[in-house]
C-alpha positions, -999 to +999 in steps of 0.1 A: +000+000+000+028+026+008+046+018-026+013+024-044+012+059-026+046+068-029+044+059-071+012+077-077+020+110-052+056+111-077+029+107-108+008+134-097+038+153-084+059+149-120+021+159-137+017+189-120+056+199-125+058+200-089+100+188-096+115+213-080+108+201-042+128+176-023+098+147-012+104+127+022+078+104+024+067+083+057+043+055+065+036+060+101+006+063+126-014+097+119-041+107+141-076+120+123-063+114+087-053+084+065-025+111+050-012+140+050+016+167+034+036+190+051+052+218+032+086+238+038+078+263+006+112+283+013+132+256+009+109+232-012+108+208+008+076+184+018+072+159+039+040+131+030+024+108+050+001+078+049-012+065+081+003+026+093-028+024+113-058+037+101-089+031+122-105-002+108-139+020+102-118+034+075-102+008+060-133-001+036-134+033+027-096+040+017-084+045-015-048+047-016-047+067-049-072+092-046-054+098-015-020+101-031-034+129-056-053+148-028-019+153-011+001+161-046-029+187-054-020+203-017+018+203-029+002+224-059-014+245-040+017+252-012+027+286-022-008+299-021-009+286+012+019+302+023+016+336+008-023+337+019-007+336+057+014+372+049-027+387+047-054+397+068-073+365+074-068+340+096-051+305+095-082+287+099-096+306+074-066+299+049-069+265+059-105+260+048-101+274+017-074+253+008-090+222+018-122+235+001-093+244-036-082+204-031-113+185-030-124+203-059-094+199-080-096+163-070-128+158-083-118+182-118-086+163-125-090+129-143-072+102-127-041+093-138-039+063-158 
């Protein structure tokens, strides 16, 4: 499961000519998501995760690829996420707009086959 993330975040990452960050990813226990990115946009750098131990409620729900591109889309997304935190709104807010930007763009984008 981790190598079928890994190879479809680097499709999704080489599609979106996301090539200039350095990608660390990790397979380790996350709590309240199956995966997740974290983004160093100064020195493009990101860290990805997908969770060893999702809850077993999950696990019929999972789908490793899906999950793969949600996390490269927040990679394309990364510098508007920074730069939205130098205005005058929130992190929260920034946040849900982001989250909001994703899920959309996961559902626009065509799978990669």
């Amino acid at each position: 499961m981790f190598e079928l993330f890994k190879s479809e975040f680097k499709k999704w990452q080489e599609r979106f000519g996301l090539n200039g960050y350095h990608i660390f990813f990790k397979y380790e226990p996350i709590d309240g998501s199956f995966a997740n990115i974290t983004i160093n946009q100064g020195d493009m750098v990101a860290t990805v995760r997908l969770n060893s131990k999702p809850d077993k409620e999950e696990k019929p729900f999972i789908d490793v690829k899906r999950s793969a591109k949600h996390e490269a889309v927040h990679l394309l997304c990364g510098r508007l996420h920074q730069d939205g935190g130098y205005r005058y709104c929130s992190s929260s807010e920034i946040n849900e707009a982001e989250e909001e930007l994703v899920n959309r763009l996961v559902n626009l984008i065509p799978d990669y086959e």
